[in-house]
PLY file of the C-alpha trace (Angstrom):
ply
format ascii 1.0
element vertex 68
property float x
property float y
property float z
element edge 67
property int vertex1
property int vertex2
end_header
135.76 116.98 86.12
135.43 116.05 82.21
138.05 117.14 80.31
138.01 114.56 77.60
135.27 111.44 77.47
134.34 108.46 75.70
132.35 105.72 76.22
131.57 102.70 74.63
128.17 100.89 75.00
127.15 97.38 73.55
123.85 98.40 71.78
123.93 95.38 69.86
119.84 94.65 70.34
119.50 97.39 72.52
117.21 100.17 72.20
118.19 103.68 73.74
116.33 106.64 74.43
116.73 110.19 75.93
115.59 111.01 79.44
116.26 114.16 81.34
117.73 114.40 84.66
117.67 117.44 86.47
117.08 119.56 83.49
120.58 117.58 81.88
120.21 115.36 78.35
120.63 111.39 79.57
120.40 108.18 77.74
118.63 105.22 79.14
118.84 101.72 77.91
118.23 98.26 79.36
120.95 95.46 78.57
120.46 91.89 79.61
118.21 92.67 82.75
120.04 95.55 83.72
118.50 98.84 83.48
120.84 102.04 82.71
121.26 105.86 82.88
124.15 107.94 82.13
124.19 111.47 82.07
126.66 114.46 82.34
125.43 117.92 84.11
129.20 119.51 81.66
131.20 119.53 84.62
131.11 115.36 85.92
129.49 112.24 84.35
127.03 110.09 85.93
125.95 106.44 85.54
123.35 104.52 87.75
122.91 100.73 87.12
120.83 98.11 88.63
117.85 95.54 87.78
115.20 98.09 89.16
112.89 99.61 86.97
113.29 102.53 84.94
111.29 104.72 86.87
112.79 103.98 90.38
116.34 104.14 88.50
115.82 107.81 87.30
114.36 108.53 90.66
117.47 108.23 92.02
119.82 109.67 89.45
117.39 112.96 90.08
118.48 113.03 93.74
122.25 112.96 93.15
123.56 116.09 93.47
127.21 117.08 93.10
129.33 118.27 95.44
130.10 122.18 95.47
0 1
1 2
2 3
3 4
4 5
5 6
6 7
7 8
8 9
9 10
10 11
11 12
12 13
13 14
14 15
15 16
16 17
17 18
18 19
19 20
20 21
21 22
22 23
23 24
24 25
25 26
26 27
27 28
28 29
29 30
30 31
31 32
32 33
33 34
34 35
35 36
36 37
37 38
38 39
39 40
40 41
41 42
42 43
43 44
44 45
45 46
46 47
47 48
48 49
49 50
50 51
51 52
52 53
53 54
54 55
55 56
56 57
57 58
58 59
59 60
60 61
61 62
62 63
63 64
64 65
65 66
66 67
């Protein structure tokens, strides 16, 4: 559960931008081939990584559901 975060990102030539993810603010941002998207539903963080596109990427950070 978050109780305190940071995180640190190298957006030196990187461009990010805001996405949503099951109704949740997200940032997604692509860093030497690899595609990103963190996001935080204000009980757990979330970060999917991986040279697929953007699309397919926030396809499956929509299906991830936490557990109950």
């Amino acid at each position: 559960m978050i109780q305190a975060t940071g995180i640190t990102i190298d957006t030196e030539g990187v461009t990010t931008r805001q996405v949503a993810v099951n109704g949740n603010e997200g940032l997604f941002y692509s860093n030497k081939g690899i595609q990103n998207v963190l996001w935080n539903d204000g009980q757990y963080g979330y970060s999917v990584s991986g040279p697929e596109t953007e699309a397919e990427l926030l396809r499956v950070a929509q299906s991830i559901q936490p557990l109950q």
